[in-house]
N, C-alpha and C positions, 0 to 999 in steps of 0.2 A: 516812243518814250517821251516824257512830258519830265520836263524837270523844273522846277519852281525855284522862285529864290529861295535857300533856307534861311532860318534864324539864326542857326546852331547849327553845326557837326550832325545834330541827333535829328535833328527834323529835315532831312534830304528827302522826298517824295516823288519816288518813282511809281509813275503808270503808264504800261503797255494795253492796258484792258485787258491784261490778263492776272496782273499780281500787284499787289501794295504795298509796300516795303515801308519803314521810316525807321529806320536802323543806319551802322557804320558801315555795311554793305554795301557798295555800288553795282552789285551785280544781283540779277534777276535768274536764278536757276530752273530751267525747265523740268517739268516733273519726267523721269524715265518709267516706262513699263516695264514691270517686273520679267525677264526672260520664262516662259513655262514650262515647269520641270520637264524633260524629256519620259517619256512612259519605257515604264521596266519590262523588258518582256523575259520573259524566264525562259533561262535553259530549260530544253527538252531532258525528261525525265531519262534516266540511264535504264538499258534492259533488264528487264529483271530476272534474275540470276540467285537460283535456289540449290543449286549444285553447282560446285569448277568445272567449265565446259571443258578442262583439258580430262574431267573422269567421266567422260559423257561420248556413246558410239552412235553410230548413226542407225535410227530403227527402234523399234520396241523388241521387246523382252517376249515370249512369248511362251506360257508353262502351262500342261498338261497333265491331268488327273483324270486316268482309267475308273470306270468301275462296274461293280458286279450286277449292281441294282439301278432298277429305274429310278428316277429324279423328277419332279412336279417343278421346280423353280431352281438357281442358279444357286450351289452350295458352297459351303464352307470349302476352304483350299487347304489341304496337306501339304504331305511331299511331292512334288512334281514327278511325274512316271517318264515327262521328255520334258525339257527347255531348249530354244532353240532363238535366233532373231531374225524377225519376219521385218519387209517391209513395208508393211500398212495389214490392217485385219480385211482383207477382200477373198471371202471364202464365199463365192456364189452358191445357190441351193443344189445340191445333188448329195449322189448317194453315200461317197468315202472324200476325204479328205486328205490330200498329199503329203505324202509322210507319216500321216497318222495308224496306228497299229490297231484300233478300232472304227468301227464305223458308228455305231451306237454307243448312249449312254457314257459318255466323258465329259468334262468342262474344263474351259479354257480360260485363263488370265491373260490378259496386254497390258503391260504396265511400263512408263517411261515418263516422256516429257513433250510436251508439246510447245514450239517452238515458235511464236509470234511474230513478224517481222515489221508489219502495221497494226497500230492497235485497235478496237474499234469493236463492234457489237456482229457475231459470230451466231451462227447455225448450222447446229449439228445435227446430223441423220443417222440413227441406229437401225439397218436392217436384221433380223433375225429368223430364225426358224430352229429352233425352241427358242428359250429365252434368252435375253441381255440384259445387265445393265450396265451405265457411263457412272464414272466418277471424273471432278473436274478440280481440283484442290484438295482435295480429300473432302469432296462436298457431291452427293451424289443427287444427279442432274437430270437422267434420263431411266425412267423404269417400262420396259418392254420384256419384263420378268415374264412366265409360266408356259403351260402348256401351248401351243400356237404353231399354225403355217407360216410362214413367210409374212411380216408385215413392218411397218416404220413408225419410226415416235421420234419427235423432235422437240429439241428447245433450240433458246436464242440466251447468250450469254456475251457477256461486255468481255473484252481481254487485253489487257496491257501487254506492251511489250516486252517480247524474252521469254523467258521457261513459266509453265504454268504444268502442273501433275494430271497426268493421267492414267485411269485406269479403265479399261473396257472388260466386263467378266461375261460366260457365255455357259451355256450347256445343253448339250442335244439328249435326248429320251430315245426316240428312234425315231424311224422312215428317214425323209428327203433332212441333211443341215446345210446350214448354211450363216455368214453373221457378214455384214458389209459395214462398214464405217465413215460418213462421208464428212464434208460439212463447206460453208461458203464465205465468202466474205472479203474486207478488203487483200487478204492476200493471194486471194484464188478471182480475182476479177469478179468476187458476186457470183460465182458460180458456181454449183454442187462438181466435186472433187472428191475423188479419193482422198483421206488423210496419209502422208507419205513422203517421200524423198526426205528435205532437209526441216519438212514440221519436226518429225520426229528423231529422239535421241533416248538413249534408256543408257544407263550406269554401268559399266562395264567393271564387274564384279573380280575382287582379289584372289589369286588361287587356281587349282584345277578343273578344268572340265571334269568329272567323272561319270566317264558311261559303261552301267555292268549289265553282263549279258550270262544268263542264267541256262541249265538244260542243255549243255554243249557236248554230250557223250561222247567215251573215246577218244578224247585228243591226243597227239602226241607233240604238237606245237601252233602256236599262235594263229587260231580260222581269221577269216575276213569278215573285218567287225565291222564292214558297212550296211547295218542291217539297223533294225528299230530297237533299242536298249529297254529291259524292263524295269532301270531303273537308272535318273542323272540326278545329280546333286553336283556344288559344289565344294573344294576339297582345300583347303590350305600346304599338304604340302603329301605327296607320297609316303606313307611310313605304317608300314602295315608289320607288325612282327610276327617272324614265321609261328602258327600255332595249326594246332588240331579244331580248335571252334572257330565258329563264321566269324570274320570282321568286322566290329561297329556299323550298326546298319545294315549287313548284310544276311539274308534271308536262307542261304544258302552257305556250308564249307567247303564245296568240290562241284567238279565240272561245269566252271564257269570262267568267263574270261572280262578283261575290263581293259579301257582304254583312256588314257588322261591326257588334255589337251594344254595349252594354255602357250602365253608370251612372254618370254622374259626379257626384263632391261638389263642390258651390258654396259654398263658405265664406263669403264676399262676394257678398252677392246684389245684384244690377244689371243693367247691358246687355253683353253682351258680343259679340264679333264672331266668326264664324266664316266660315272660309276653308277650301277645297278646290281644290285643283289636280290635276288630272288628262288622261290621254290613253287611251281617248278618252272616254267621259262619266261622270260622277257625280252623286249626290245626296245630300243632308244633312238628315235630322230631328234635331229637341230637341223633345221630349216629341210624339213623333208626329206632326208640324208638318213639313212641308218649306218648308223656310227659305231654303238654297241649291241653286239647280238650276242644276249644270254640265252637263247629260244631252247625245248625240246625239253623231254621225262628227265629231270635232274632233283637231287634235295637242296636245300637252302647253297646258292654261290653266288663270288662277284665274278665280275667284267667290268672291264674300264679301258678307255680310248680318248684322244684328244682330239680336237676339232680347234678351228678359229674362229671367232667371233666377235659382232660388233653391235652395238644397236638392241632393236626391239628382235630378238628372235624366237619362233615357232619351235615348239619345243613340245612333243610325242612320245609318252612311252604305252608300250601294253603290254599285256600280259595274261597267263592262262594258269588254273590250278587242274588237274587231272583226278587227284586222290589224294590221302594223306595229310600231312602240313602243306598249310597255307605262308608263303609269307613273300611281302614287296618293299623294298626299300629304294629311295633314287635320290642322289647326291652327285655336288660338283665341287671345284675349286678353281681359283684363277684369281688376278687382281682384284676383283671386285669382294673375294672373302677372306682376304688377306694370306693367300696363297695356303689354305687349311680346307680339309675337307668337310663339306658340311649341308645337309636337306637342300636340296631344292626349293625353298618358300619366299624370301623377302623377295618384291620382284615378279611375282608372277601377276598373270593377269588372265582369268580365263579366256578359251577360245570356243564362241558359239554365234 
């Protein structure tokens, strides 16, 4: 720094050979570089999540429509003739299919959720024999629709993380069926896989299983209803009122039996009481237990028995008509219904 004599106060001249100054200042301030903003990096995107995984089981949904007539390509869906939950659609080509109560001429729905745990761009494999198609969001993805032997169609679809919908529809005509379901990618190591274990999850529906079994001549109490139903639905609560004509939806007035499944939450765990009324027999489990047995050639009565309970429990009634009136009712009470007797329905949850 070079300092000169000044005139004045105001004429002090400072030079470093780097700065000029001639001001009241005697100090020479180095310039700072500005610090560079640090770079933002964004939180990772949360899963995406299109239903509460606490209403969500593990498996697809899997529903079946019988029918009389040949079929050219994958039709319209009714009422389901069986529902059941599979885990993954892997039906290699032969001639019947396990559990199924026809060999020809039925078509099949998968419907649930497919579960992403890496995101990234995805290939899916449709095998069939007859026809398929994929649905992927409700955006439909893959067509290996019509008449056909055994053959594959693919696409390649990007997918975020978490739930994303799916549906797989299917139907055989006759000879050899078959439908396989595969696909690859970062969460399968790049490698064609079954779709299966925790990809998949489908919605675990409010209500009764109901499964009715038609053509049961002669009863005089409850057959073993482990047999193929010719017809399930879902049911909101047991309450069928004794009468002479069929029951909603039902095809049939007499010799036929039906079985209703499902899980209820115990909030308040204790004793609680259960009651069945029925014409002409019934039966009631909680947790695989028969509890109350109204079974055999009777007109419209109750039975009722207490049990104790806590939690998520299995809860089974069935029942048979012979001739005559019809009629099914099934009710409980305990802490949770303010000690009142009242339908079995808030609470359940079916069992398939």
């Amino acid at each position: 720094m070079n300092l000169k004599t000044p005139a004045n106060e105001n004429s002090i001249g400072f030079n470093d050979g780097s700065c000029h100054y001639r001001s009241r200042s005697y100090y020479c301030q180095p310039v700072m570089a500005k610090p560079k903003p640090k770079a933002r990096v964004a939180p990772a995107p949360a899963p995406r999540t299109l239903v509460a995984w606490g209403q969500l089981k593990s498996g697809l949904k899997e529903e079946v429509v019988y029918s009389g007539r040949g079929m050219r390509k994958v039709p319209g869906f009714g009422k389901a003739n069986m529902f059941r939950r599979v885990s993954a659609v892997n039906y290699g080509s032969r001639g019947s299919w396990p559990g199924f109560s026809q060999r020809d001429r039925f078509a099949v729905r998968w419907s649930g959720f497919l579960v992403v745990r890496n995101p990234g761009v995805y290939r899916f494999s449709l095998k069939s024999d007859d026809g398929s198609k994929m649905y992927l969001d409700n955006r439909y993805v893959i067509n290996n629709d019509g008449l056909h032997g055994m053959r594959n169609r693919y696409t390649n679809r990007r997918l975020v993380k978490g739930q994303q919908r799916l549906r797989v529809e299917y139907f055989e005509n006759g000879g050899y069926a078959g439908c396989v379901f595969q696909y690859r990618g970062a969460d399968t190591g790049n490698r064609f896989r079954l779709v299966s274990g925790n990809a998949l999850r489908y919605v675990a529906e409010a209500g009764f299983k109901e499964e009715v079994y038609y053509n049961l001549r002669r009863l005089r109490s409850i057959p073993n209803l482990n047999r193929n139903a010719a017809m399930e639905r879902v049911v909101s609560q047991v309450v069928y009122a004794n009468t002479n004509r069929n029951w909603p939806g039902y095809t049939s007035s007499q010799n036929f039996a039906v079985r209703w499944t499902g899980t209820l939450q115990i909030r308040s765990s204790g004793r609680y009481r259960w009651s069945i009324g029925s014409d002409d027999g019934s039966k009631a489990y909680i947790q695989n237990r028969l509890i109350v047995n109204n079974d055999g050639l009777h007109g419209f009565r109750w039975k009722e028995a207490d049990s104790r309970v806590a939690g998520r429990v299995l809860v089974r009634v069935e029942y048979f008509e012979n001739g005559g009136h019809a009629g099914m009712l099934f009710r409980y009470m305990g802490r949770d219904t303010g000690n009142r007797m009242v339908y079995v329905k808030k609470g359940m949850t079916a069992s398939f």
